[in-house]
N, C-alpha and C positions, 0 to 999 in steps of 0.2 A: 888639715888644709888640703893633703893631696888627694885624700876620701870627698872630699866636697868637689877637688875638681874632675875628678873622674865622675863622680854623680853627672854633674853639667854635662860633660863630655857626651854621655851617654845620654843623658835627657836628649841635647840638641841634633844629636847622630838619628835619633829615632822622630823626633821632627823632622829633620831636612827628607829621611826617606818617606813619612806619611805625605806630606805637601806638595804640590806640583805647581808647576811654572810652564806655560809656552816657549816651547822652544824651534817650532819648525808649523809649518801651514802647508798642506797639499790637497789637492781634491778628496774627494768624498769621495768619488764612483770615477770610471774611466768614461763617461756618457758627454756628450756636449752639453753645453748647456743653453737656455733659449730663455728670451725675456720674459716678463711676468710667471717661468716657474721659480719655485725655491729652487738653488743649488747648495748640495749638502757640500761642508768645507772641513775638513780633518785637521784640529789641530793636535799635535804630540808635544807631551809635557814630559818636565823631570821635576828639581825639587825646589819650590819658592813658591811664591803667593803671585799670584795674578789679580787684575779685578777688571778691567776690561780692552775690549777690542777693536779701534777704530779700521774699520773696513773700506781704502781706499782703491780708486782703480787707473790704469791706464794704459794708453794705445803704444807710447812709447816704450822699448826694452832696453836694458844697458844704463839703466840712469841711476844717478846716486843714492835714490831713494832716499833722500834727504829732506823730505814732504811726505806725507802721508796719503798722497794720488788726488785725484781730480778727476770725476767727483766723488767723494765722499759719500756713501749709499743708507751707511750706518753705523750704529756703536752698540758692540754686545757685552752688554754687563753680565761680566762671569758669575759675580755675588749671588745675582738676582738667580741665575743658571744653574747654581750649586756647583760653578767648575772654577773656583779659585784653586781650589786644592785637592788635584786630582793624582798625586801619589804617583807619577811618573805614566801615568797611562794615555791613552788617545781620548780623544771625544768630537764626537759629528755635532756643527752648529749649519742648519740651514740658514741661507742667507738669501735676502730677497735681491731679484734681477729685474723688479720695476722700472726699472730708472732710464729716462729716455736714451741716453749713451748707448745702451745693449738692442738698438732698436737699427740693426743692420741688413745689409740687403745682398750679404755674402757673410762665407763665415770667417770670421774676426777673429784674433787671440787679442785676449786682453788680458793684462796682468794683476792681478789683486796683489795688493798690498797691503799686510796686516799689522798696524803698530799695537804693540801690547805694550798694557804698563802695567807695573807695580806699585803707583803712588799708593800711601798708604797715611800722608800728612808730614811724614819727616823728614826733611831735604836730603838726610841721610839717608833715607829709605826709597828713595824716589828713583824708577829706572824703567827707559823706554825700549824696547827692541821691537826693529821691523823684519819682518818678513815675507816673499812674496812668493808667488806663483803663478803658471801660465792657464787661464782657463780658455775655451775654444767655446765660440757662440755660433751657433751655426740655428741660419731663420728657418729653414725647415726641417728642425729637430726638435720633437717633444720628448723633455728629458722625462714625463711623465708614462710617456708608452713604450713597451716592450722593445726590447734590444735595442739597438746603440750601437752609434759608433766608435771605436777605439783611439778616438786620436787627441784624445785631450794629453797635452806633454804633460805628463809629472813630474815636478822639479820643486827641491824643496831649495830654500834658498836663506842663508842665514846674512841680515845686511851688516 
Protein backbone atom coordinates (compact mmCIF):
# COMPACT_ATOMS: atom_id res chain seq x y z
CA UNK A 1 0.00 0.00 0.00
CA UNK A 2 2.71 2.55 0.72
CA UNK A 3 4.50 1.46 -2.71
CA UNK A 4 1.22 2.34 -4.56
CA UNK A 5 1.05 5.66 -2.58
CA UNK A 6 4.26 6.84 -3.29
CA UNK A 7 3.75 5.80 -7.06
CA UNK A 8 0.60 8.39 -6.93
CA UNK A 9 2.57 10.67 -5.23
CA UNK A 10 5.07 10.93 -7.81
CA UNK A 11 2.69 10.33 -10.84
CA UNK A 12 0.75 13.66 -9.56
CA UNK A 13 4.19 15.67 -8.46
CA UNK A 14 5.17 15.34 -12.19
CA UNK A 15 1.68 16.36 -13.41
CA UNK A 16 1.28 19.33 -11.52
CA UNK A 17 4.92 20.45 -12.73
CA UNK A 18 4.20 19.63 -16.68
CA UNK A 19 0.57 21.73 -16.55
CA UNK A 20 0.23 25.25 -16.44
CA UNK A 21 -2.40 27.57 -15.11
CA UNK A 22 -2.79 31.58 -15.46
CA UNK A 23 -1.72 33.18 -12.85
CA UNK A 24 -0.85 36.94 -13.70
CA UNK A 25 -1.65 39.08 -17.18
CA UNK A 26 0.75 42.05 -18.10
CA UNK A 27 1.48 43.58 -21.46
CA UNK A 28 3.33 42.13 -24.10
CA UNK A 29 5.60 45.05 -25.06
CA UNK A 30 6.06 48.54 -23.11
CA UNK A 31 4.53 50.44 -26.71
CA UNK A 32 1.05 52.08 -26.34
CA UNK A 33 -1.49 50.77 -27.73
CA UNK A 34 -4.04 52.21 -30.60
CA UNK A 35 -7.41 51.01 -31.95
CA UNK A 36 -7.93 48.53 -34.66
CA UNK A 37 -3.94 47.23 -33.92
CA UNK A 38 -3.59 43.85 -32.25
CA UNK A 39 -2.06 44.39 -28.80
CA UNK A 40 0.07 41.44 -27.60
CA UNK A 41 -0.99 40.50 -23.71
CA UNK A 42 1.59 38.23 -21.54
CA UNK A 43 -0.07 35.86 -19.78
CA UNK A 44 2.48 33.80 -16.80
CA UNK A 45 1.33 30.47 -15.89
CA UNK A 46 2.26 27.85 -13.13
CA UNK A 47 0.60 24.43 -12.66
CA UNK A 48 -3.26 23.63 -13.47
CA UNK A 49 -5.36 23.48 -16.46
CA UNK A 50 -6.81 26.51 -18.03
CA UNK A 51 -9.16 26.61 -21.04
CA UNK A 52 -10.11 30.02 -21.51
CA UNK A 53 -9.91 33.80 -21.25
CA UNK A 54 -12.83 36.26 -21.09
CA UNK A 55 -11.07 39.68 -21.90
CA UNK A 56 -12.77 42.53 -20.15
CA UNK A 57 -12.11 46.32 -20.13
CA UNK A 58 -12.45 49.47 -18.21
CA UNK A 59 -12.12 53.21 -17.60
CA UNK A 60 -12.74 52.81 -13.96
CA UNK A 61 -9.58 51.76 -11.52
CA UNK A 62 -9.88 50.56 -7.86
CA UNK A 63 -12.90 48.41 -8.33
CA UNK A 64 -13.67 45.12 -7.05
CA UNK A 65 -13.46 43.52 -10.21
CA UNK A 66 -16.33 41.65 -9.38
CA UNK A 67 -17.64 41.64 -13.32
CA UNK A 68 -15.60 40.77 -15.82
CA UNK A 69 -15.42 44.70 -17.37
CA UNK A 70 -17.63 46.44 -19.74
CA UNK A 71 -17.28 45.81 -22.76
CA UNK A 72 -16.34 42.52 -23.22
CA UNK A 73 -14.09 42.54 -26.56
CA UNK A 74 -13.41 38.63 -26.51
CA UNK A 75 -12.98 35.06 -25.29
CA UNK A 76 -9.59 33.23 -26.05
CA UNK A 77 -9.98 29.67 -26.02
CA UNK A 78 -6.66 28.30 -24.56
CA UNK A 79 -7.74 24.54 -25.86
CA UNK A 80 -8.14 25.77 -29.26
CA UNK A 81 -4.30 27.89 -28.66
CA UNK A 82 -2.52 24.73 -27.29
CA UNK A 83 -1.93 26.99 -23.92
CA UNK A 84 -4.13 24.99 -21.51
CA UNK A 85 -0.99 23.53 -20.21
CA UNK A 86 1.92 25.47 -20.47
CA UNK A 87 4.16 23.90 -17.77
CA UNK A 88 4.62 27.09 -15.76
CA UNK A 89 5.91 29.39 -18.50
CA UNK A 90 4.64 32.74 -20.31
CA UNK A 91 2.75 33.07 -23.58
CA UNK A 92 1.88 36.31 -25.85
CA UNK A 93 -1.90 36.16 -26.98
CA UNK A 94 -2.65 39.18 -29.35
CA UNK A 95 -5.83 40.71 -28.71
CA UNK A 96 -7.97 42.83 -30.79
CA UNK A 97 -8.43 46.79 -30.05
CA UNK A 98 -11.50 47.15 -32.62
CA UNK A 99 -14.01 48.00 -30.42
CA UNK A 100 -15.44 51.39 -30.34
CA UNK A 101 -14.50 52.15 -26.51
CA UNK A 102 -10.65 52.38 -27.55
CA UNK A 103 -11.74 55.09 -30.13
CA UNK A 104 -10.26 58.19 -27.89
CA UNK A 105 -9.22 61.65 -28.68
CA UNK A 106 -6.37 61.78 -25.86
CA UNK A 107 -4.40 59.13 -24.51
CA UNK A 108 -6.58 56.89 -22.00
CA UNK A 109 -5.42 54.07 -19.55
CA UNK A 110 -7.70 51.43 -19.59
CA UNK A 111 -7.65 48.61 -17.66
CA UNK A 112 -8.15 44.95 -18.98
CA UNK A 113 -9.42 42.60 -17.14
CA UNK A 114 -8.80 38.86 -17.63
CA UNK A 115 -11.14 36.26 -16.03
CA UNK A 116 -9.70 32.82 -16.46
CA UNK A 117 -11.36 29.70 -15.75
CA UNK A 118 -10.79 26.28 -15.25
CA UNK A 119 -14.29 24.62 -15.84
CA UNK A 120 -13.68 21.41 -16.90
CA UNK A 121 -17.60 20.01 -16.10
CA UNK A 122 -17.06 19.13 -12.34
CA UNK A 123 -18.39 21.59 -9.86
CA UNK A 124 -15.65 20.39 -7.98
CA UNK A 125 -13.38 21.26 -10.57
CA UNK A 126 -14.79 24.49 -11.61
CA UNK A 127 -12.58 27.88 -10.70
CA UNK A 128 -12.50 31.38 -11.96
CA UNK A 129 -9.52 34.05 -11.28
CA UNK A 130 -9.39 37.52 -12.56
CA UNK A 131 -6.78 39.47 -13.37
CA UNK A 132 -5.96 42.86 -14.53
CA UNK A 133 -3.76 45.38 -16.01
CA UNK A 134 -3.23 49.07 -16.93
CA UNK A 135 -2.89 49.44 -20.90
CA UNK A 136 -2.23 53.19 -22.15
CA UNK A 137 -4.10 54.05 -25.70
CA UNK A 138 -2.75 56.86 -27.08
CA UNK A 139 -4.58 58.04 -30.81
CA UNK A 140 -1.49 59.00 -32.32
CA UNK A 141 0.51 55.99 -31.74
CA UNK A 142 0.91 53.04 -34.14
CA UNK A 143 1.89 50.25 -32.05
CA UNK A 144 2.77 48.79 -35.47
CA UNK A 145 5.68 51.45 -36.39
CA UNK A 146 9.18 51.63 -35.10
CA UNK A 147 9.78 52.92 -31.48
CA UNK A 148 7.42 53.61 -28.91
CA UNK A 149 6.78 55.17 -26.16
CA UNK A 150 7.56 53.80 -22.67
CA UNK A 151 4.68 54.64 -20.61
CA UNK A 152 2.42 51.90 -20.67
CA UNK A 153 2.39 51.10 -16.46
CA UNK A 154 3.05 47.34 -15.82
CA UNK A 155 1.24 46.07 -13.22
CA UNK A 156 0.46 42.76 -12.59
CA UNK A 157 -2.44 42.36 -10.43
CA UNK A 158 -3.79 39.11 -8.83
CA UNK A 159 -7.85 39.96 -7.87
Amino acid sequence: MAFFKSILVIVFSILQVTLGAIVGVEPGTTRHAHQFNKYPIRFLTAATFDKCVVVGWSRFFNVTHSSVGQPVTEVINLLALGHDNTGGSSFIVNISTDDPIFSVDRTTVFELIGTVTSATGRESLRHVERYWTNITFDPLFDLEAEGGALRVQEAMHDC
